[in-house]
N, C-alpha and C positions, 0 to 999 in steps of 0.2 A: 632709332635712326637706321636707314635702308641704303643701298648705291642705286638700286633700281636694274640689278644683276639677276636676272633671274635664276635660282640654284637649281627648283626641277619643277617638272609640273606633277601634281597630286591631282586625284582623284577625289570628286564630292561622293561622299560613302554614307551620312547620312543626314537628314534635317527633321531638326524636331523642336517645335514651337513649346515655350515656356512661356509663364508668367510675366518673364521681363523681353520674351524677344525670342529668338532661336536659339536653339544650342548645334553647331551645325560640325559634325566630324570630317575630315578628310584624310586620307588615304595617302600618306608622305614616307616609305622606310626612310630613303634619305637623309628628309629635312629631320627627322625625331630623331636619330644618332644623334647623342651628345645634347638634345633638346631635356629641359626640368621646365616643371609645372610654373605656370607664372612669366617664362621667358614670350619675348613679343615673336610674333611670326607674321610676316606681307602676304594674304593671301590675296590676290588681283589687286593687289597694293595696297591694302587697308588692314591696317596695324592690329592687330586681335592678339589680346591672351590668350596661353595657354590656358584649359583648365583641367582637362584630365589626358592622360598615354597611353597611349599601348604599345605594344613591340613595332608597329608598322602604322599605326596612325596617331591622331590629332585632334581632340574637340576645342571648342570654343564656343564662348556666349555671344550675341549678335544682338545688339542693344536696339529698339525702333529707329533713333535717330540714323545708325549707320545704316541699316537696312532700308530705309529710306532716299539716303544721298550715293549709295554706292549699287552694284549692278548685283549686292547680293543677294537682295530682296527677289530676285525673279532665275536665282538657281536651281537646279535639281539636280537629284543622284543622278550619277554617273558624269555631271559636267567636267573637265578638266579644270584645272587654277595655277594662276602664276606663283608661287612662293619663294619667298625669299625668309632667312634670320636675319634678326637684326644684328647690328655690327657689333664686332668687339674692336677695342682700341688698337691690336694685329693687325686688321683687315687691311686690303684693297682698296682702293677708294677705284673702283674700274667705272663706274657710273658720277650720279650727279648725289648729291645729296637730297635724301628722298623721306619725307617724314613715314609715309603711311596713312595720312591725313586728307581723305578724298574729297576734292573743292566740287566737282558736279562728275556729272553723267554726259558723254558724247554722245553723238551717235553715226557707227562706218556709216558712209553713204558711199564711198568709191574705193574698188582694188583695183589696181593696174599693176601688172607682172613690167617690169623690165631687165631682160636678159634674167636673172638669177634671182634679181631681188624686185620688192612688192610694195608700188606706192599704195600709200593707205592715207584719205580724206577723211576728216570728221568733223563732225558740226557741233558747236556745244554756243552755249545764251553766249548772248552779246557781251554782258556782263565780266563775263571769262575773259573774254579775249584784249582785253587792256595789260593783262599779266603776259600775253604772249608773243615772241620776235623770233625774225627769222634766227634760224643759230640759235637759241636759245632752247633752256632745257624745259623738259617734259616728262612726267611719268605717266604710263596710258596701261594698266591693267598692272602697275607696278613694275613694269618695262620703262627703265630707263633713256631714252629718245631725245632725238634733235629736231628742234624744229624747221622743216624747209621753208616753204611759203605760208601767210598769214594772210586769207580772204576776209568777206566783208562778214561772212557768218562761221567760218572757221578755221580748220590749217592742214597741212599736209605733212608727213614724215614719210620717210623711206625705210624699210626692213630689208635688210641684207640679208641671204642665206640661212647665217647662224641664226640669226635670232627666228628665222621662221620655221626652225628647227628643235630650236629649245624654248622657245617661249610659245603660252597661246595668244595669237591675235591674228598673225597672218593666217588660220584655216575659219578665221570666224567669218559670217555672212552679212551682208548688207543687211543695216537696219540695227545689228546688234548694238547694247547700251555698254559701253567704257566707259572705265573707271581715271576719271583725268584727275592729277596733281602737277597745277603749276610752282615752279621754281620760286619757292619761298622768299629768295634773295626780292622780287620785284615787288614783294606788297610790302618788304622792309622799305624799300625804297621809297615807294609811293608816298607811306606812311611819313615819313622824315623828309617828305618836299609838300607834301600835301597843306603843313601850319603853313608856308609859307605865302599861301594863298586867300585870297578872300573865297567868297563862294561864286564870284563872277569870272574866278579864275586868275586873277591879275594878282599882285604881288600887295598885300594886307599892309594897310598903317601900322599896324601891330610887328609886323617882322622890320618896318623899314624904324621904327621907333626901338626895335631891342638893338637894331645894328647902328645907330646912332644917326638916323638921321630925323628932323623934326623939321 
């Protein structure tokens, strides 16, 4: 589990395709202080073991499937990466609660500066955007985010300063592919209203018969 606080950003140092997927290292002194083999690490928000250390860096296995859903498939040495550890029961909760678990791929279509800070549009399937509300929370390269407005094909957030400081996304370019997690709490939701429906959408014989009525 993540807040979506990003701790530093690392360096892609190197990739190398294995049998099961990639094994891909990055370049963290920071995040590796006090890191053991085995602990989870967010790198552009996607939840990756540990597998081996060094004094100043980080490897990991990169399974097809993530590589697939997440924007790690199309990295290379030298890219920068959000990183975060995962919580301990101490922590901060300064963000949202954030699995690490990447639902799709966006993609920036608009940056607009204002004053200090940097609206940032992105587009992601249709499909997505049922999970998403204005106000509501977001993780977008494991950048923990609010969401402003909600279009017909996607949404907008706004980047303050810091975070276009300390996290990467505000220097990234049109077109580039983000890593979105929507706020877990809404497909709890969905999930726990959805019995309550036929598939025409209207309210099922079945739920008006458990609540007593016949």
């Amino acid at each position: 589990m993540f807040t979506g606080i990003v701790e530093a950003i690392g360096t892609t140092k190197r990739i190398q395709k294995t049998d099961a997927g990639y094994q891909m290292t990055f370049r963290a002194p920071s995040v590796v202080d006090g890191c053991r083999l085995g602990d989870s690490i967010a790198v552009n928000g996607t939840c990756l073991t540990v597998t081996e250390l060094t004094s100043d860096a980080f490897s990991v296995c990169v399974a097809p499937e993530t590589l697939s859903r997440t924007n790690l498939g199309s990295a290379e040495v030298g890219d920068g990466v959000n990183l975060e550890r995962s919580l301990t029961p101490t922590s901060r909760m300064g963000g949202h609660f954030v699995q690490g678990h990447i639902d799709a791929t966006g993609v920036l279509v608009a940056l607009r500066p204002e004053q200090d800070s940097l609206w940032v549009t992105v587009h992601v399937d249709q499909a997505l955007l049922r999970w998403i509300v204005p106000k509501g929370f977001i993780a977008l390269d494991g950048i923990s985010l609010t969401v402003v407005d909600v279009f017909e094909n996607g949404f907008s957030i706004m980047l303050i300063d810091y975070t276009q400081k300390h996290a990467m996304l505000g220097g990234r370019r049109i077109g580039y592919r983000v890593n979105v997690e929507v706020d877990i709490l809404a497909k709890y939701v969905e999930k726990m209203i959805s019995r309550r429906f036929d598939t025409d959408g209207v309210i099922s014989q079945k739920f008006l018969s458990e609540h007593g009525y016949n």
